[in-house]
TISE-546019 format. One record per residue (C-alpha): residue in one letter; x, y, z. Coordinates in steps of 0.001 Angstrom, whole numbers, padded with zeros to 6 digits, always signed. Layout:
# TISE-546019
aXYZ...
# end
This chain:
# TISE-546019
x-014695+005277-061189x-017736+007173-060844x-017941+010632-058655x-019468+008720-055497x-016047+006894-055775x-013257+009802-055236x-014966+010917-052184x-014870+007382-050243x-010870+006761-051662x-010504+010417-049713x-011586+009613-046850x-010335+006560-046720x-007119+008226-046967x-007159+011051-044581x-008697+008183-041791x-005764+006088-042581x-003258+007968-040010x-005419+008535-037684x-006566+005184-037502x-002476+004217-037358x-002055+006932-034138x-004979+005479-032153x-003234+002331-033107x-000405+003407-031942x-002049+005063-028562x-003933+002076-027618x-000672-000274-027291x+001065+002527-025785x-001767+002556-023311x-001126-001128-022984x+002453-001103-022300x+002020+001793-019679x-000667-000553-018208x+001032-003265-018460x+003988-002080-016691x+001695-000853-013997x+000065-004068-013293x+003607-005662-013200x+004765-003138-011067x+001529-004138-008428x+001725-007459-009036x+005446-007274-007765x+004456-005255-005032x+001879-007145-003990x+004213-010629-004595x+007513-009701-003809x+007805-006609-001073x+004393-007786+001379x+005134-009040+004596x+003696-012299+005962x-000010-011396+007807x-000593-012359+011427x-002352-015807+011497x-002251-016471+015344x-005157-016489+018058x-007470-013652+018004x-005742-010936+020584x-006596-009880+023357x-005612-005883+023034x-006100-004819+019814x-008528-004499+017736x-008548-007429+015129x-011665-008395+012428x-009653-011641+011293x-007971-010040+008422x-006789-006847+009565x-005940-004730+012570x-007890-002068+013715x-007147+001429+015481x-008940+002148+018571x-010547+005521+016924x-011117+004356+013504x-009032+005890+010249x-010322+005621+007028x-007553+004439+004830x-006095+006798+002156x-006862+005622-001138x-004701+005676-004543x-006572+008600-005345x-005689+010165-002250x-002253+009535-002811x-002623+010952-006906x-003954+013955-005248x-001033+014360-002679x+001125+013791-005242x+000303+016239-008034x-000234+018968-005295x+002626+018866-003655x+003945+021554-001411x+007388+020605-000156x+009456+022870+002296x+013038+023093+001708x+016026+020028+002246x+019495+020458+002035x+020726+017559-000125x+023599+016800+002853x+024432+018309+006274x+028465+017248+007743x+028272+016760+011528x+030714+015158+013532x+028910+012110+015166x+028093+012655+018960x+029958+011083+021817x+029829+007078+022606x+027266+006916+025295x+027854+005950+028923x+028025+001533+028843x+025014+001498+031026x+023418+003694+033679x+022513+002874+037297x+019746+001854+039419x+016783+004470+039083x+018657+006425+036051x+017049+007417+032557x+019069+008588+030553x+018125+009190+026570x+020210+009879+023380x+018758+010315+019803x+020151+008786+017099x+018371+009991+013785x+014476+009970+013210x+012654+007264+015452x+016034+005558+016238x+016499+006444+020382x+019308+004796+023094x+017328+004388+025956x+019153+003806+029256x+017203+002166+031940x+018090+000688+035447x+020841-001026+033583x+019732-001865+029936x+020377-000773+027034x+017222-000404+024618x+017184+000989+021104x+013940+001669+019388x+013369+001572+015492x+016842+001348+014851x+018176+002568+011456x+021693+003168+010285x+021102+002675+006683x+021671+005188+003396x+017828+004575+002506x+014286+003314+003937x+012782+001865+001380x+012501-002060-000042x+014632-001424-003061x+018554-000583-002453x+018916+002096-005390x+016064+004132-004895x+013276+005637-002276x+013882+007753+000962x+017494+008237+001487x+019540+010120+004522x+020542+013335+004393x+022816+013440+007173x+024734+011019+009271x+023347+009196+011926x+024141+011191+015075x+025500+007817+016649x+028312+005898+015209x+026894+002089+015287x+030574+001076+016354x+029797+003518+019461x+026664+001684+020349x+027206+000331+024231x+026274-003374+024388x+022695-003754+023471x+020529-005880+025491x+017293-005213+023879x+015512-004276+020185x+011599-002516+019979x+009883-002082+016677x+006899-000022+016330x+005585-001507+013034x+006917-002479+009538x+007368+000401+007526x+010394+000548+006523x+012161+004050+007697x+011663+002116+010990x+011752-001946+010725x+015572-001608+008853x+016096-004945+007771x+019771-004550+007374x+020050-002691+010545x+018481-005420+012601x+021086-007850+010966x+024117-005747+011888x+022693-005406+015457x+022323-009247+015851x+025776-009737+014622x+027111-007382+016503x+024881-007548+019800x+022603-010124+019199x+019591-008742+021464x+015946-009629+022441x+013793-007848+019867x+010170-006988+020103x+007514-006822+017925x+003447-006154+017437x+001712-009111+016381x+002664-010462+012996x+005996-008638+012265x+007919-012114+013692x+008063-013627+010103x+009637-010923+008203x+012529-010751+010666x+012426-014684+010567x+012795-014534+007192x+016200-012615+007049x+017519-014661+009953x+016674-012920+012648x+014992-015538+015462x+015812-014287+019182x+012411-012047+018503x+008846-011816+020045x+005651-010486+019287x+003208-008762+021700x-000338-007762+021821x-001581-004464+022803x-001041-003711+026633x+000473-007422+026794x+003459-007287+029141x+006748-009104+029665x+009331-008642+032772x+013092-007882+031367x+016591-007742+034048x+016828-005988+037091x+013431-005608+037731x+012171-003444+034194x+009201-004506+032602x+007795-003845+029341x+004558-003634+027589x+003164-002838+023849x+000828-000083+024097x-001824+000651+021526x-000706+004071+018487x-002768+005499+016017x-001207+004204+012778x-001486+001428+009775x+001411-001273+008521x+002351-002481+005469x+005660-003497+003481x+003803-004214+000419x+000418-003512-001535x-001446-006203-000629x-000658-006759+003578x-002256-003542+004632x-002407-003241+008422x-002253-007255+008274x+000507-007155+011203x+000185-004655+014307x+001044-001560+015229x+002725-000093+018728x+004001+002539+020933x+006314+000483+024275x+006171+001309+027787x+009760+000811+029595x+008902+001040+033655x+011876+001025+035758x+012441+001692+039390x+012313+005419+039056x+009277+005436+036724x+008511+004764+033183x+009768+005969+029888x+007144+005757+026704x+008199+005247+022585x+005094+006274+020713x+006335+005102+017654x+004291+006350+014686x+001000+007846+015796x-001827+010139+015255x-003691+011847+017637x-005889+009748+019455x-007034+008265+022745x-004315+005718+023599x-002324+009065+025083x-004982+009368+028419x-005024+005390+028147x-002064+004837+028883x-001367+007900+031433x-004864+006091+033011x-002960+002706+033442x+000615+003839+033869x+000020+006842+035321x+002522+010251+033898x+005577+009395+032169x+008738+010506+033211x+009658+010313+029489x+008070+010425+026612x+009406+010284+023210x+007512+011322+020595x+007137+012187+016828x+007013+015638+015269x+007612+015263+011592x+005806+014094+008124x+003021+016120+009228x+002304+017596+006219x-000226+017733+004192x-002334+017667+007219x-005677+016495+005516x-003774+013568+004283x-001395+012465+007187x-003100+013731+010298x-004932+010608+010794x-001329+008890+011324x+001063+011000+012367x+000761+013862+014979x+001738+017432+013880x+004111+019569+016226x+001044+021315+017829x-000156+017603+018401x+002574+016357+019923x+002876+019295+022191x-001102+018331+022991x+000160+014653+024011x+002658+015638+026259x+000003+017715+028098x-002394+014699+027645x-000154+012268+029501x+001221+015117+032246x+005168+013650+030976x+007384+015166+033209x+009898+015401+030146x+009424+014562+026591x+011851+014567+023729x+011053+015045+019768x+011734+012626+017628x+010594+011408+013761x+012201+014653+011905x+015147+016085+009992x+016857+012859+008410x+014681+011069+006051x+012019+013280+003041x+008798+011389+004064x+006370+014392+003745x+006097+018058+002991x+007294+019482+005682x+010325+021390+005798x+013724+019847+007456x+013544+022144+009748x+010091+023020+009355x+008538+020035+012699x+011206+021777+014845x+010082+025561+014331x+006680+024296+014607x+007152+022544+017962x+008932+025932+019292x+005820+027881+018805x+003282+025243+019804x+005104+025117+023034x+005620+028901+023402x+001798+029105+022651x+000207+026394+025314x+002628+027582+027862x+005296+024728+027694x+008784+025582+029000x+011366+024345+026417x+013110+022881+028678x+010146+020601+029187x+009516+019065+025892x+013846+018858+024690x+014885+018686+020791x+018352+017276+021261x+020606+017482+019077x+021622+014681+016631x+023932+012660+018741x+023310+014312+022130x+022203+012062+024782x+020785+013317+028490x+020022+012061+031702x+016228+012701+032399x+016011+013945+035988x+014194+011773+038358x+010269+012295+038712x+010736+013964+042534x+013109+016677+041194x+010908+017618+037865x+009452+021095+038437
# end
């Protein structure tokens, strides 16, 4: 071969393995990809919850494919998430705290009483004039869609189920699942078979898993229960979806629970926004309100959903609640807050605006207490 030859064969050669590592690259790059869109595609397929095909409501805000917040969030993107994610600042969790579970709670209260008992994150016995409500009621080792894997408990819940008194009804905020528990709900309609209610939309999914003595309600839509309590879905500042593809395709809500000797309020999961001075404008002050401290953090990323201590402090001023009671913290790893990280913050907030303790209560896991009656609230 001439000299123009040995050159060529060379680098012919040397581009040989490098050609076989981009090879190599490019299906790895495949695989990965593939396995992502898989992963999406069962996402979207598999975990998504049914979307809301009824009339158009009358209380929320609805385009015709998706529910709407009354001041508008702009939804977090993957990217947002990526960022989150890789930048991470979690406080501390211990991996399992032993308590003895709390007392069985009184079998019902009387006429005019209030009495209120948390459970574990936004799970709440609330006593009224008689019945027996329990709000986004979970009991299970994990919130997530898949049985081996996601959020799981790191302590008990602070109310054996067995100790439950006989529940008359069920309220859901929305259909994430650290607070619509599928197998919760299950074990409650075995055991108790109550009324449950829902925002618009979330019907179906419960439907699905047998669940039928259910009822969806619009925004400030309202619906008389025994002995003379009514209640009514009130607007929050938050988002649903089970799934990647059914984004904020079912609603959203905080309930109202008036009774003879006023009115206890469940946020549910909420930013900061103007349904607090809505509803103290139509209901007037609460005697109670519960509300959320925790997965706060990072603020840039969750604020828009989910009020901070400080925030939550703000609300209860907001609505003039005579007594308000944290909730949302210290069971399930949602954010980067600290376990005990929501209450500290709440302690200061409320030392800082002014806020006697004894005004905004952090019970303990399992404690229940009667909320004194609006005339004797100081």
């Amino acid at each position: 071969m001439n000299q123009e030859g040995r050159p060529a064969r060379l680098r012919a050669d040397r581009a040989g393995p490098r050609r076989g590592v981009a090879r190599q690259s490019r299906r790895l790059l495949l695989v990965v990809g593939g396995l992502v869109l898989c992963a999406l595609a069962i996402g979207c397929s598999i975990f998504s919850a049914p979307r809301y095909r009824g009339p158009m409501p009358r209380g929320a805000a609805f385009d015709g494919e998706r529910f709407l917040n009354e001041d508008p969030v702009e939804p977090r993107s993957f990217w947002d998430v990526l960022k989150w994610k890789f930048n991470d600042d979690q406080g501390p969790w211990r991996d399992w705290t032993v308590e003895p579970p709390g007392p069985p709670p009184p079998a019902r209260v009387g006429p005019g009483e209030l009495r209120v008992t948390f459970v574990n994150h936004a799970t709440t016995l609330v006593q009224i004039d008689g019945l027996n409500i329990v709000t986004d009621p979970v009991w299970s080792e994990r919130v997530s869609p898949i049985s081996f894997l996601g959020p799981s408990r790191v302590r008990p819940p602070g109310i054996r189920f067995d100790d439950l008194p006989e529940i008359d009804l069920v309220v859901v905020s929305h259909n994430h699942y650290d607070h619509l528990d599928l197998p919760t709900l299950e074990r409650l309609r075995e055991a108790h078979n109550p009324r449950i209610f829902v925002g618009l939309g979330n019907a179906p999914t419960l439907r699905k898993a047998g669940i039928v003595k259910v009822t969806e309600l619009d925004w400030w839509q309202s619906i008389p229960l025994r002995n003379g309590v009514k209640l009514t879905a009130v607007p929050a500042q938050h988002g649903s979806n089970r799934g990647l593809a059914d984004r904020n395709r079912t609603l959203w809500a905080g309930f109202v629970f008036e009774g003879q000797g006023g009115y206890a309020y469940f946020a549910g999961d909420t930013g900061f926004g103007p349904h607090f001075a809505g509803i103290r404008e139509r209901f007037g002050p609460p005697r109670l309100a519960i509300l959320p401290i925790g997965a706060f953090r990072p603020q840039w990323f969750m604020q828009p959903v989910h009020v901070s201590p400080a925030e939550a402090v703000q609300a209860h001023l907001s609505m003039g609640a005579k007594r308000s009671v944290a909730m949302h913290f210290g069971t399930f790893q949602l954010a980067d807050d600290g376990q005990d990280e929501p209450v500290a913050e709440l302690v200061a907030a409320l030392a800082r605006q002014g806020v006697p303790e004894d005004h905004f209560w952090v019970l303990g896991f399992g404690e229940g207490r009667d909320v004194p009656p609006v005339e004797d609230v100081r």
